[in-house]
C-alpha positions as a Markdown table, in Angstrom:
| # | Residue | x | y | z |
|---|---|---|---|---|
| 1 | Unk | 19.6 | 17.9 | -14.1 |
| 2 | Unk | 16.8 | 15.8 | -12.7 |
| 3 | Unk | 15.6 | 15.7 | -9.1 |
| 4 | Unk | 16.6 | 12.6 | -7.5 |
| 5 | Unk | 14.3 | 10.1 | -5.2 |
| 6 | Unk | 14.8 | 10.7 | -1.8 |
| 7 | Unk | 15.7 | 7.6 | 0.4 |
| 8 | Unk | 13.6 | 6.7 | 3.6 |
| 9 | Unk | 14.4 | 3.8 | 6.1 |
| 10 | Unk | 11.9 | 2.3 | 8.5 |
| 11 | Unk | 11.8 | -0.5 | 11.1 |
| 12 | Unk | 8.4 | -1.8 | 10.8 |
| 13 | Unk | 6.9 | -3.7 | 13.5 |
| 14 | Unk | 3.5 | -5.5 | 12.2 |
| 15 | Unk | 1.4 | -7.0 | 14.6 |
| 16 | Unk | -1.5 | -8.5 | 12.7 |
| 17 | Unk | -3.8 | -10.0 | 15.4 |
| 18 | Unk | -6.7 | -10.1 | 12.7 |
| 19 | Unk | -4.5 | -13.1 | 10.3 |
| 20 | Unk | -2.0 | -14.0 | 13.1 |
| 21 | Unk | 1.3 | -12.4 | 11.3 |
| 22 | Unk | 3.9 | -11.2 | 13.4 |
| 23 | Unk | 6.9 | -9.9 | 12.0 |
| 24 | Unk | 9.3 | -6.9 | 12.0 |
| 25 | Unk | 10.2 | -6.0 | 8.5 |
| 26 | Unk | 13.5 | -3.4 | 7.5 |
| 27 | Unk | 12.2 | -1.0 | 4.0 |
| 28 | Unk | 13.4 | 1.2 | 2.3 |
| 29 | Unk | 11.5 | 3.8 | 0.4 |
| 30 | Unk | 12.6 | 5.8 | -2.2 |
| 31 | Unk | 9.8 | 8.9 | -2.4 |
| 32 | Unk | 9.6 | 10.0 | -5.8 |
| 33 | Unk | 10.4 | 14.2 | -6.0 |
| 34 | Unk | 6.7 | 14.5 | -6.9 |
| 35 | Unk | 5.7 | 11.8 | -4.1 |
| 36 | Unk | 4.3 | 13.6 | -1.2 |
| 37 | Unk | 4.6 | 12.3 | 2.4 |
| 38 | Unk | 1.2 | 11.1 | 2.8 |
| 39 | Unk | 1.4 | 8.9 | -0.5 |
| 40 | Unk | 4.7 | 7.6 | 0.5 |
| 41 | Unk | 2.9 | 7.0 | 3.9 |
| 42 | Unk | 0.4 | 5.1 | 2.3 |
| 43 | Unk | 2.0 | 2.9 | 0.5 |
| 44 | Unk | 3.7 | 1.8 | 3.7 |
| 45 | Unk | 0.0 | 1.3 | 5.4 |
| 46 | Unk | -0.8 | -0.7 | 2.1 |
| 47 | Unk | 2.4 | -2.7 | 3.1 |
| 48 | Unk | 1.4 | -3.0 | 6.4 |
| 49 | Unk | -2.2 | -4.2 | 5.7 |
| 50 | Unk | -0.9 | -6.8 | 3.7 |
| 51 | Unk | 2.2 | -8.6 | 4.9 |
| 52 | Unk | 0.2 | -11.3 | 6.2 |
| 53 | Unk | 0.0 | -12.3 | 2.9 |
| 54 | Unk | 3.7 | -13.3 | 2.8 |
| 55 | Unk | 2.5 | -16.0 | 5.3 |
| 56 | Unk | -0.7 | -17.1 | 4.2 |
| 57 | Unk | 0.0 | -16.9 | 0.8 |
| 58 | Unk | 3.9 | -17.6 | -0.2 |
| 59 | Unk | 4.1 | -19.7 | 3.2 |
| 60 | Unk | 7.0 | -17.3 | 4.1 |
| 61 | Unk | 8.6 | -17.6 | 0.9 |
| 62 | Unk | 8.4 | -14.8 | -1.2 |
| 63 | Unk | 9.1 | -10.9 | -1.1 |
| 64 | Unk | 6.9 | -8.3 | -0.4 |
| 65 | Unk | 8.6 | -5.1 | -2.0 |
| 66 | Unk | 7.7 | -1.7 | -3.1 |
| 67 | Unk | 8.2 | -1.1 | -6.4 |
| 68 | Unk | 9.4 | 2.0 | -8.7 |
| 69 | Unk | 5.8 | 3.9 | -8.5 |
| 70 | Unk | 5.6 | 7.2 | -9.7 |
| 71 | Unk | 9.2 | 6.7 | -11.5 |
| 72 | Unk | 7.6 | 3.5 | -13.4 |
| 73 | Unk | 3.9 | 3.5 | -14.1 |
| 74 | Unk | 4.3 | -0.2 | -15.4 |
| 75 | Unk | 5.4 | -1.3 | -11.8 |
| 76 | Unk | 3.1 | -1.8 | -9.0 |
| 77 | Unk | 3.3 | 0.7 | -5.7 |
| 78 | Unk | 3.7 | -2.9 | -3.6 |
| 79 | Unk | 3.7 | -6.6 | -4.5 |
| 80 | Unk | 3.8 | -9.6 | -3.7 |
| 81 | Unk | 5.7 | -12.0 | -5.3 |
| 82 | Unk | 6.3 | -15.7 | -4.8 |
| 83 | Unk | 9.2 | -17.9 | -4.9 |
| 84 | Unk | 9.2 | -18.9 | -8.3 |
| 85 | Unk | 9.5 | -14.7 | -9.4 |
| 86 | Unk | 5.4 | -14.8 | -10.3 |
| 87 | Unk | 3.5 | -11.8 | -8.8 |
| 88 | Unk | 1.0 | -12.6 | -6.8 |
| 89 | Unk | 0.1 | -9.2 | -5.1 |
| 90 | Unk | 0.1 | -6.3 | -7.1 |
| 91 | Unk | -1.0 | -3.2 | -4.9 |
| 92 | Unk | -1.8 | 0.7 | -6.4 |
| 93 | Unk | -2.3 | 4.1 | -3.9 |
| 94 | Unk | -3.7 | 7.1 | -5.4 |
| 95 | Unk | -6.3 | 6.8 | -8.3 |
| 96 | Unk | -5.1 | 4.9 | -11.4 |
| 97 | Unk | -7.1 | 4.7 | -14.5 |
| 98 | Unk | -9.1 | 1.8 | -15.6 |
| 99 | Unk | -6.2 | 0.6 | -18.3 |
| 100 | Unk | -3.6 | 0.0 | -15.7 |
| 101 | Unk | -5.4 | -1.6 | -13.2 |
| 102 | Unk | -6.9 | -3.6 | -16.4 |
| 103 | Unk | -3.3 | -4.7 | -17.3 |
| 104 | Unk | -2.2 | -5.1 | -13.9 |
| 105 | Unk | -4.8 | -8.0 | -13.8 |
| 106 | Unk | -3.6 | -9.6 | -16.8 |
| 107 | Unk | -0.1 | -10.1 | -14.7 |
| 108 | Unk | -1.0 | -11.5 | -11.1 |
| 109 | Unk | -3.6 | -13.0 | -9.0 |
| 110 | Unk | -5.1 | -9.5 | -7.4 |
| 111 | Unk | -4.8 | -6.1 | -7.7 |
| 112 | Unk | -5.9 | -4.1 | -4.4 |
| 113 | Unk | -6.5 | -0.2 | -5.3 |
| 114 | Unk | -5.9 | 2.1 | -2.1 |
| 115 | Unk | -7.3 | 5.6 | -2.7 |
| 116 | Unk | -6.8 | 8.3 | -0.3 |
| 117 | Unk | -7.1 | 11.9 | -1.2 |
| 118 | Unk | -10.0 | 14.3 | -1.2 |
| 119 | Unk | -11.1 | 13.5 | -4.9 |
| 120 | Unk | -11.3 | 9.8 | -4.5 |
| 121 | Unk | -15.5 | 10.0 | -4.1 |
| 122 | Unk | -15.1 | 11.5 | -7.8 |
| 123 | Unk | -12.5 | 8.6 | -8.7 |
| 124 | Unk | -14.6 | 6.3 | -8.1 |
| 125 | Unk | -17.9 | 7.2 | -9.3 |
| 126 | Unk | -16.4 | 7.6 | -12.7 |
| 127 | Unk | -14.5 | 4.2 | -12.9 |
| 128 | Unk | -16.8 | 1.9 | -10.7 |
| 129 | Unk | -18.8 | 0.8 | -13.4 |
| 130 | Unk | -15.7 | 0.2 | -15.8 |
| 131 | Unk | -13.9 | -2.1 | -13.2 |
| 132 | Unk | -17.2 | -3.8 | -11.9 |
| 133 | Unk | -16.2 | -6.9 | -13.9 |
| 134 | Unk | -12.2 | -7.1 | -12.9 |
| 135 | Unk | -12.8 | -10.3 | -9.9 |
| 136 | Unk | -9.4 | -9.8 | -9.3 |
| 137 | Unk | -9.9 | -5.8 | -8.1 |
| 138 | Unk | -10.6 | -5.3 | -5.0 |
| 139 | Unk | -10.8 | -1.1 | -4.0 |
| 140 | Unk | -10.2 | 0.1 | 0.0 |
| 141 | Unk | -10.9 | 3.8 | 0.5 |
| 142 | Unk | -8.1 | 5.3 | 3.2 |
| 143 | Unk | -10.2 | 7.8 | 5.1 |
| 144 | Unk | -8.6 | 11.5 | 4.1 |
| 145 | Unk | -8.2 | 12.5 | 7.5 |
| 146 | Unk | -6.1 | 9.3 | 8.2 |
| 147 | Unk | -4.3 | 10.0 | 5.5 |
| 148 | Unk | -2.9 | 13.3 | 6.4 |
| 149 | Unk | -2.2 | 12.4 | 10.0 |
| 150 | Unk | 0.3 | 9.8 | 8.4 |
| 151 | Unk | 1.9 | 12.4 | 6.5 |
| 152 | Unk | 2.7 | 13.7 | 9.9 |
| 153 | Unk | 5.0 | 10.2 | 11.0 |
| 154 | Unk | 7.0 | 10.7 | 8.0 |
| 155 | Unk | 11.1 | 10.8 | 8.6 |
| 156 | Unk | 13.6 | 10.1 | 7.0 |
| 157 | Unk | 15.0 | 7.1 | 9.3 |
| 158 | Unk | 11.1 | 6.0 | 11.0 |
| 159 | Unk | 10.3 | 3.0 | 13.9 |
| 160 | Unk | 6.7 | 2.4 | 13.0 |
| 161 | Unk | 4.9 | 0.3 | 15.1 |
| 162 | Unk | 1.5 | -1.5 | 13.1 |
| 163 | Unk | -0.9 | -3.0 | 14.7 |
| 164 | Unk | -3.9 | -4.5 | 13.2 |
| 165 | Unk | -6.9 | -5.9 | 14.7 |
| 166 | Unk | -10.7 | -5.7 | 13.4 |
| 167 | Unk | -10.0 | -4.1 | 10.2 |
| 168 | Unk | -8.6 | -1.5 | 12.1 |
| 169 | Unk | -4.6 | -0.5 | 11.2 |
| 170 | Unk | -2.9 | 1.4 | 14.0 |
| 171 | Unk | 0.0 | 3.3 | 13.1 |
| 172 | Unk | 2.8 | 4.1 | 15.9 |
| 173 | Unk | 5.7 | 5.8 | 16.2 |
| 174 | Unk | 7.6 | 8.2 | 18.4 |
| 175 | Unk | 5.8 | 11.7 | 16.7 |
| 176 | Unk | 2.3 | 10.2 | 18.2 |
| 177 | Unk | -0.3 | 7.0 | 16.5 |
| 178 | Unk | -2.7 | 7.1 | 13.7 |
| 179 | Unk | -5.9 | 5.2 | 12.9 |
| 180 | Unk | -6.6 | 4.1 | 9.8 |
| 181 | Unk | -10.2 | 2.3 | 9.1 |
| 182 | Unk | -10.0 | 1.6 | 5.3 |
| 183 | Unk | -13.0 | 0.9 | 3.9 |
| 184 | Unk | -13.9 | -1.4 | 0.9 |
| 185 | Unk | -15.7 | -0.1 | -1.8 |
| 186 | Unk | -15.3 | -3.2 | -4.0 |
């Protein structure tokens, strides 16, 4: 019998002084069994980073979701879509290959990698050159060591507090805050 997903809730407050987004937003994430906390964790951060896009984007209507991740390879991590059911955001975590980011382009407007993990210096030397022409890809490295302290807010019912000013995502809850100072590698 297969493992199921477990279910996560969070309240997430975002507080985007950097694109004037203000918003507290109710998620639920379902963490694949081979999904660790830090990757659930960043896909929330990728959340978080972008929700001002909702806003500046969709004008407030569309719906910025997680999608089925590890349990669907053909659906995005996080998107963004619009109103009218086109995507306009399609987000990754982790290091995918070069075909589905490729074919991720082919279905919305822009595709934001966000590696994380030790490896990701290797990742990316070996598929730089082969994404170099995507526009539409743009690739923010999570620092490692901000990574793993997010791990560490992971429960299974969270109050996350995000506050983001100067590039700079701040991560709070009642287990302690995080800094996370992604930086953009294309």
């Amino acid at each position: 019998m297969a493992i199921k997903s477990t279910i996560f809730k969070a309240n997430l407050s975002i507080a985007d002084i950097d694109n004037g987004y203000y918003a507290d937003h109710s998620l639920t994430l379902a963490r694949h069994p081979s999904e660790t906390d830090e990757r659930m964790m960043i896909r929330l951060a990728a959340l978080a980073l972008n929700a001002y896009k909702l806003q500046a984007i969709c004008n407030g209507d569309g719906t910025l979701a997680f999608g089925a991740g590890l349990s669907d390879v053909e659906d995005p991590d996080v998107s963004l879509t619009d109103f009218t059911g086109r995507k306009r955001l399609w987000i990754e975590v982790g290091q995918p290959e070069e075909k589905p980011i490729t074919k991720a382009c082919s279905k919305t407007d822009a595709v934001i990698v966000y590696p994380f993990n030790h490896a990701s210096e290797i990742w990316w030397k070996g598929i730089e050159n082969k994404i170099a022409r995507l526009d539409k890809v743009q690739v923010w490295r999570i620092p490692t060591d901000a990574s793993q302290e997010l791990a560490k807010l992971a429960e299974r019912s969270m109050q996350l507090q995000a506050t983001i000013q100067e590039n700079t995502l701040t991560f709070s809850s009642n287990l302690g805050s995080v800094v996370v100072e992604p930086v953009r590698w294309k």
